[in-house]
C-alpha positions as a printed Julia matrix, in Angstrom:
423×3 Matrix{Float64}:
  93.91  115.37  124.27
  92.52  114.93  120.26
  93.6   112.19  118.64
  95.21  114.43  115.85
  96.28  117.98  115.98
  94.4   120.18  112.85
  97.69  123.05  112.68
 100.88  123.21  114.33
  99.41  125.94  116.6
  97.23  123.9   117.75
  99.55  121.39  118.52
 101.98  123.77  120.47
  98.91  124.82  121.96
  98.58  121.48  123.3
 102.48  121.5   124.46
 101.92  124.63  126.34
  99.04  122.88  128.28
 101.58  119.76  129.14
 103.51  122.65  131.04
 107.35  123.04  130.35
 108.25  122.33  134.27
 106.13  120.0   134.93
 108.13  116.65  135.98
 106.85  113.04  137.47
 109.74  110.92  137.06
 109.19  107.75  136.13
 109.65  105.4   133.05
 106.58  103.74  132.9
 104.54  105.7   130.62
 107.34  105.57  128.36
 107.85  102.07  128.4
 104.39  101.74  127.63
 104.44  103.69  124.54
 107.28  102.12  123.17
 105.99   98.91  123.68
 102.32   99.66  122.39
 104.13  101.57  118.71
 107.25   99.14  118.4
 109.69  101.7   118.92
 111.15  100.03  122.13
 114.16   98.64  119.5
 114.31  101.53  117.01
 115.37  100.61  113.34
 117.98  103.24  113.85
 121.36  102.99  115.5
 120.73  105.03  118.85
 123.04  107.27  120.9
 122.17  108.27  124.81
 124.46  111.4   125.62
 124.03  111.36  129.63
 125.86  114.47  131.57
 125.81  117.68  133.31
 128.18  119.74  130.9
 128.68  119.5   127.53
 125.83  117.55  126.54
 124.76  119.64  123.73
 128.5   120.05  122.34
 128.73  116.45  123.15
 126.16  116.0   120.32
 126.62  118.86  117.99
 130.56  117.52  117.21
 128.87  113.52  117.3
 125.9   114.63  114.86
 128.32  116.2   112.69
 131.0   113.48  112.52
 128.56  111.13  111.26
 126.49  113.54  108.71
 130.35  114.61  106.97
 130.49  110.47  106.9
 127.5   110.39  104.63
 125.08  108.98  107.86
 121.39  110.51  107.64
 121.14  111.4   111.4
 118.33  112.24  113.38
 119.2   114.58  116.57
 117.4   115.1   119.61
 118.44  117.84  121.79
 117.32  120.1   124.63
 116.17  122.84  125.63
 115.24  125.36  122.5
 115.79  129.39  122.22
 112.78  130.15  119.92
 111.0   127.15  118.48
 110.41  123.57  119.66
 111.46  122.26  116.48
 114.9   123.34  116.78
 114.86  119.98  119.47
 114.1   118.07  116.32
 116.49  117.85  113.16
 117.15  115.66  110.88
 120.24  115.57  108.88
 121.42  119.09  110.82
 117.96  120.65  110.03
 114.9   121.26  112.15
 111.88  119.61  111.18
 109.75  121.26  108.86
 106.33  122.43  110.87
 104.58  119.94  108.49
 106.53  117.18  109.0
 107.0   118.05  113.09
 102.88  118.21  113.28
 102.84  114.77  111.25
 105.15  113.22  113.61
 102.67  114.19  116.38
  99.74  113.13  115.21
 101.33  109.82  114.61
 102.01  110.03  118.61
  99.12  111.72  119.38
  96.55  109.14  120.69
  98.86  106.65  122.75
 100.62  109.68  124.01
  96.95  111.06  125.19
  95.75  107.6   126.82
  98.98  107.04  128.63
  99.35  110.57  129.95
 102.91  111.55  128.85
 104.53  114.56  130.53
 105.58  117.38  127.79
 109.52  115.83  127.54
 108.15  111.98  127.21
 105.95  113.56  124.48
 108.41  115.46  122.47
 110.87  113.01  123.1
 107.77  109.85  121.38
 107.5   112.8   118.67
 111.58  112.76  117.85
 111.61  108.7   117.77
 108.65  108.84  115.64
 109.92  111.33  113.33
 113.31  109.22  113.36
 112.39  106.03  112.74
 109.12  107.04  110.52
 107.05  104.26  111.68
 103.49  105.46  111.95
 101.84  103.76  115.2
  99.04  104.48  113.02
  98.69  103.24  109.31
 100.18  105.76  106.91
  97.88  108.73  105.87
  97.8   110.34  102.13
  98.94  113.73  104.14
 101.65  111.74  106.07
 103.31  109.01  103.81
 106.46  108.67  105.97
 109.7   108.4   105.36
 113.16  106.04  105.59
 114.57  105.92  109.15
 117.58  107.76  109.81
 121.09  105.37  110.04
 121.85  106.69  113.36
 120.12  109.4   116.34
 121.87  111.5   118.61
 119.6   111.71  121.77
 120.44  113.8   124.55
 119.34  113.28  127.59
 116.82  116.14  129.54
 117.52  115.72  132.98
 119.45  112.96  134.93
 119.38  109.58  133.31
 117.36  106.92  135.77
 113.93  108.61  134.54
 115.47  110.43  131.34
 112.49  109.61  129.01
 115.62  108.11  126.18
 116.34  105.78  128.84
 113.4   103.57  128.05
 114.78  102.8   124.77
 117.08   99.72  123.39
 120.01  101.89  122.85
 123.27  100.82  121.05
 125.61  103.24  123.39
 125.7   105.37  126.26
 128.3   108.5   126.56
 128.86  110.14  129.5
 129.8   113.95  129.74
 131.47  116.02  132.94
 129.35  115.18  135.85
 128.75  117.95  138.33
 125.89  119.85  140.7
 123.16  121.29  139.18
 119.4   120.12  139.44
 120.33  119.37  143.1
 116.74  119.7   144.3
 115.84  117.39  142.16
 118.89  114.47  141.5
 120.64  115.16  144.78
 122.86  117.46  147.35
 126.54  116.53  145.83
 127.96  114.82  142.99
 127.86  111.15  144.26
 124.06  111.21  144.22
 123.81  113.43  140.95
 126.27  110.85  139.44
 124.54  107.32  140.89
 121.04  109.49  139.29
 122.59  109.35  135.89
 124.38  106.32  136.08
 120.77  104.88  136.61
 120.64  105.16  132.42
 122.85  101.84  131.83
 121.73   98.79  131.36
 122.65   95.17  131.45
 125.81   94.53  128.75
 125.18   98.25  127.15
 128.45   99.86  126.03
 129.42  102.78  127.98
 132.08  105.63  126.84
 132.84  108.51  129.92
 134.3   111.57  130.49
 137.46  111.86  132.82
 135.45  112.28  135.95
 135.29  114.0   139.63
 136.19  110.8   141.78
 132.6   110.51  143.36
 131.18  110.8   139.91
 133.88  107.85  138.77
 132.82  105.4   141.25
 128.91  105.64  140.8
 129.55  104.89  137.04
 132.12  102.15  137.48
 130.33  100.62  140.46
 126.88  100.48  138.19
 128.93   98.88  135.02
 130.58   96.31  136.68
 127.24   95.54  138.01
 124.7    95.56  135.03
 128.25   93.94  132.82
 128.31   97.38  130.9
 132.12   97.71  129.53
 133.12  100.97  130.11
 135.75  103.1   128.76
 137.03  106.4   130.17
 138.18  108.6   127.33
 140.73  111.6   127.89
 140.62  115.07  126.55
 142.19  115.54  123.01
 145.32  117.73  123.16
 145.79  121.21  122.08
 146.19  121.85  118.64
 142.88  120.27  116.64
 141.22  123.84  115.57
 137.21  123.08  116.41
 134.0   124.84  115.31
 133.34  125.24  119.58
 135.75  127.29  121.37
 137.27  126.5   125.1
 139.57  124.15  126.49
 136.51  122.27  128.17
 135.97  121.11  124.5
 138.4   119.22  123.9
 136.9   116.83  126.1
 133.73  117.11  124.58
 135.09  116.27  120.75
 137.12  113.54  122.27
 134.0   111.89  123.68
 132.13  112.75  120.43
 135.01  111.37  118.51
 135.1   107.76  120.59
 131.5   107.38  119.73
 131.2   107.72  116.26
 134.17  105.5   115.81
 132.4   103.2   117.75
 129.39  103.29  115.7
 131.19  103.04  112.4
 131.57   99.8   112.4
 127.76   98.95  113.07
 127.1   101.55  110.44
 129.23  100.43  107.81
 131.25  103.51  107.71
 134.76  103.82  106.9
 136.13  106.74  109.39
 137.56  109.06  106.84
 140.66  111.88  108.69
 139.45  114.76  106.21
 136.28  114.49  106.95
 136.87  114.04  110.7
 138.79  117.1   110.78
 135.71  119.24  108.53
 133.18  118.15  110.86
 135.39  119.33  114.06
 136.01  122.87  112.75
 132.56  123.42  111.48
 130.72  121.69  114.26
 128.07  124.45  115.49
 125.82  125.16  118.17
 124.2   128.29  119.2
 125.0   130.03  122.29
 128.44  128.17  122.75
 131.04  130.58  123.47
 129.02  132.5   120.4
 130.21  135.62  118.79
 128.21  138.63  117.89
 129.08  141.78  116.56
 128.13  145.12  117.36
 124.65  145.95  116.27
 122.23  148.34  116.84
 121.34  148.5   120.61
 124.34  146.65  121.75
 127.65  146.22  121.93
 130.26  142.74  120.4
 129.01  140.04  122.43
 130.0   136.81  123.52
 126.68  134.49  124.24
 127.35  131.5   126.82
 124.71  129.04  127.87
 126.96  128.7   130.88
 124.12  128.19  133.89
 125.93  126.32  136.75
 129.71  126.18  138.68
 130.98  123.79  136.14
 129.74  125.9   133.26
 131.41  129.17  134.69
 134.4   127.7   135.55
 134.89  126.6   132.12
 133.44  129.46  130.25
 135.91  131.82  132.21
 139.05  129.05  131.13
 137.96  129.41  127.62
 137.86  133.18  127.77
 141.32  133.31  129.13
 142.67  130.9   126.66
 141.12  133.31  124.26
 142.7   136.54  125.49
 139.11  138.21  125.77
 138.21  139.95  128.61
 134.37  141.09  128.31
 134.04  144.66  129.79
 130.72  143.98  131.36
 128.42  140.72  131.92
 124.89  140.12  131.53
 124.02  137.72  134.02
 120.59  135.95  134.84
 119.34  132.73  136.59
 116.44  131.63  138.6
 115.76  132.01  141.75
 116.47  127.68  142.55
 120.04  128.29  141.69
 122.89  128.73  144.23
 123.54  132.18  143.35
 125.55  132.45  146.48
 128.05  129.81  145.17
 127.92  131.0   141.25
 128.4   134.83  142.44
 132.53  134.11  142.49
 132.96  132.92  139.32
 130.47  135.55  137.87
 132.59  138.3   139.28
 135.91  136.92  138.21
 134.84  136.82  134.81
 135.01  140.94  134.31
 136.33  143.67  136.57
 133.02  145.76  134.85
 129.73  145.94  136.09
 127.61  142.98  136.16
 123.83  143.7   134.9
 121.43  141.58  135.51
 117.69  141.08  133.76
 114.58  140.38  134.55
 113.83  136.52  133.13
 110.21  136.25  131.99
 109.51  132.37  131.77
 106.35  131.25  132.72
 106.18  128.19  135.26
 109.52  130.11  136.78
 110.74  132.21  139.79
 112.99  135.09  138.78
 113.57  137.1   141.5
 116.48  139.54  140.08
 117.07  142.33  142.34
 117.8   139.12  145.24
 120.15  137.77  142.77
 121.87  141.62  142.16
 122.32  141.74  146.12
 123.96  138.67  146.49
 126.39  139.17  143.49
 127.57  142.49  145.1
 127.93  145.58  144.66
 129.0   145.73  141.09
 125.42  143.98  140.3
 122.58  145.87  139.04
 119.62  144.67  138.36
 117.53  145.85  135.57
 114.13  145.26  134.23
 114.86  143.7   130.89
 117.37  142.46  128.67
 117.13  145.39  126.38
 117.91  147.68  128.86
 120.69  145.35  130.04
 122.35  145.88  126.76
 121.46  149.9   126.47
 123.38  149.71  129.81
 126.5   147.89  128.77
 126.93  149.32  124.99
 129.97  151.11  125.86
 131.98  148.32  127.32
 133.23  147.41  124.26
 132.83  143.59  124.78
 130.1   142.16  126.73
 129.68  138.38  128.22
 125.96  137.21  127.96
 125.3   134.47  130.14
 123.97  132.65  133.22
 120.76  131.35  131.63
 119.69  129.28  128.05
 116.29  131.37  128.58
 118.34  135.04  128.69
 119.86  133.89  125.27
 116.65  132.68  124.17
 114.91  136.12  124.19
 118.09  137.57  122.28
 117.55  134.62  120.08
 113.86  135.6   119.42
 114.83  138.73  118.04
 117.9   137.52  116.16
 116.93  134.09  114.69
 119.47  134.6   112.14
 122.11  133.67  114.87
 120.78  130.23  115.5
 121.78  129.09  111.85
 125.58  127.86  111.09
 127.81  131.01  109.98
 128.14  128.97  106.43
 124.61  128.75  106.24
């Protein structure tokens, strides 16, 4: 690996070659980095959003609380439609591609020696670019900048070996727990849950989610025994109107809402109702219960990242609270998933036809005409996503979903929709 990256193609050259997939789960190499650049206790008040649902909302509502507060944030999030910088904002933005290739090249050589896997890298390149601490000495091309006040860092994939887990973190917020990744963290939701719970540590605050009882005990059992006070926080009611639509958000704000009170305090912030209420309705994240209107090619579309039981369960609560019934579905997902179990809830989510695409991501199995047979008869499978949406331009309103990688490739040709409407 060079020590320094010449271009930012070069440098997502270099990402590519790290391999998107490839895992080794353990925090050593991390805990080496941090230790070797002085990032192990950030100059930044840190947030560790830990979950199986809702992560991402989780942190889009937290990120804006504190930014309508006046709090520079940094926010680190996961995975990305078009462009790795959209992991990587500061103050609601991506990173700029000069100030995303300075941050690696800061990185770059302890990242090299110690061998870090393509999350522990981006995730060193996000504290970096956060706390603006060179583990080199300053350059003329990269002066630096002031820390952020707080970060918003969500967690990849469980929490025992999620790469934010090596860092001295301020607090730790649970989201709904549920399966997904099972291959990886686990065959049901105790193990999934004692996985993630394997983020605390000793005396760390802890806010939570109203949890499946297996998922409850692993977290209380592993706070009473690392000391980490814990509180469970229920669901706002009804009523609050929120930039995210669904009942499963209400949850989600709630959670987001606990935390940044928390963190006022600490931050020196003064929680302000006005501005509470701004940053709930204009909280925004792409491919959240997203609307899109009729274009050329396709028909109004709702675009869900909704890729697992809990996901479609909720996504099909929030379109009934909503009074929209899609007349068709796009529906995609690798070939790891348990189609057999997600089939149900894709089918009771329209009476049309459900179409399903082709995914073409590298490192991935997407075997689509297996996942058309086991959805059923009103399946088809089709070779792209283009002629997914030829397909289903007449139904009036179609559902995209099953897959953050299907929405991606709309993304791609859309990047306009991955901006706030205000913006």
């Amino acid at each position: 690996m060079p020590k320094r990256f010449a271009t930012y193609d070069a440098l997502l050259s270099h990402l590519d070659a790290l391999g998107l997939f490839h895992m080794d789960l353990s925090l050593g190499r991390m805990e080496r980095f941090l230790e070797r650049t002085g990032l192990s206790r950030p100059p930044f008040y840190a947030l560790h959003v830990v979950g199986t649902n809702g992560k991402g909302s989780t942190c889009a509502f937290l990120d804006a609380l504190l930014r309508a507060h006046g709090v520079e944030t940094g926010l680190y999030a996961s995975p990305h439609f078009c462009d790795v910088r959209e992991r990587v904002k500061r103050d609601g933005r991506p990173l700029p591609e000069d100030a995303f290739l300075a941050a690696a090249n800061r990185i770059a050589e302890p990242a090299g020696e110690l061998g870090l896997t393509y999350f522990e890298f981006l995730t060193a390149l996000a504290l970096s670019a956060f706390a603006a601490a060179p583990a080199a000495p300053a350059t003329p091309d990269d002066p630096g900048s002031e820390p952020v006040r707080a970060a918003v860092l969500e967690a990849g994939l469980g929490g025992r070996f999620d790469a934010v887990t090596a860092l001295s973190r301020d607090l730790l917020v649970f989201t709904s727990i549920g399966l997904d990744h099972m291959k990886v963290l686990g065959p049901d939701i105790a193990s999934i849950a004692r996985d993630k719970a394997g983020a605390m540590r000793p005396g760390l605050p802890v806010l939570c989610a109203r949890q499946e009882p297996e998922a409850m005990r692993e977290l209380e059992n592993q706070a009473r025994l690392l000391g980490c006070p814990l509180e469970v926080v229920e669901p706002l009611p009804p009523g609050t109107p929120l930039g995210l639509d669904g009942p499963h958000q209400r949850q989600n704000v709630a959670l987001a809402l606990a935390a940044f009170r928390r963190a006022a305090g600490p931050l020196g912030v003064l929680s302000d109702p006005k501005a509470e209420a701004r940053a709930l309705a204009t909280a925004f994240l792409p491919g959240r219960m997203q609307r899109v209107p009729a274009g050329e090619g396709h028909a109004a579309l709702i675009l869900d990242g909704a890729h697992n039981a809990p996901g479609l369960a909720a996504l099909g609560a929030a379109l009934e609270e909503s009074g929209q019934r899609p007349g068709a579905v796009v529906f995609a997902c690798f070939a790891d998933k348990d189609v057999q179990g997600l089939a149900p809830l894709v089918l009771a989510l329209s009476e049309g036809p459900v179409v399903v695409p082709r995914l073409n991501v590298s490192g991935r199995e997407s075997d689509h005409a297996a996942v058309a047979r086991i959805i059923g008869p009103r399946a088809v499978p089709v070779a792209s996503l283009d002629t997914a949406l030829a397909l289903t331009a007449e139904h009036g309103l179609v559902l995209v979903c099953g897959s953050l990688y299907l929405l991606g490739e709309f993304f791609t040709k859309h990047p306009r929709l991955l901006l706030p409407p205000h913006d």
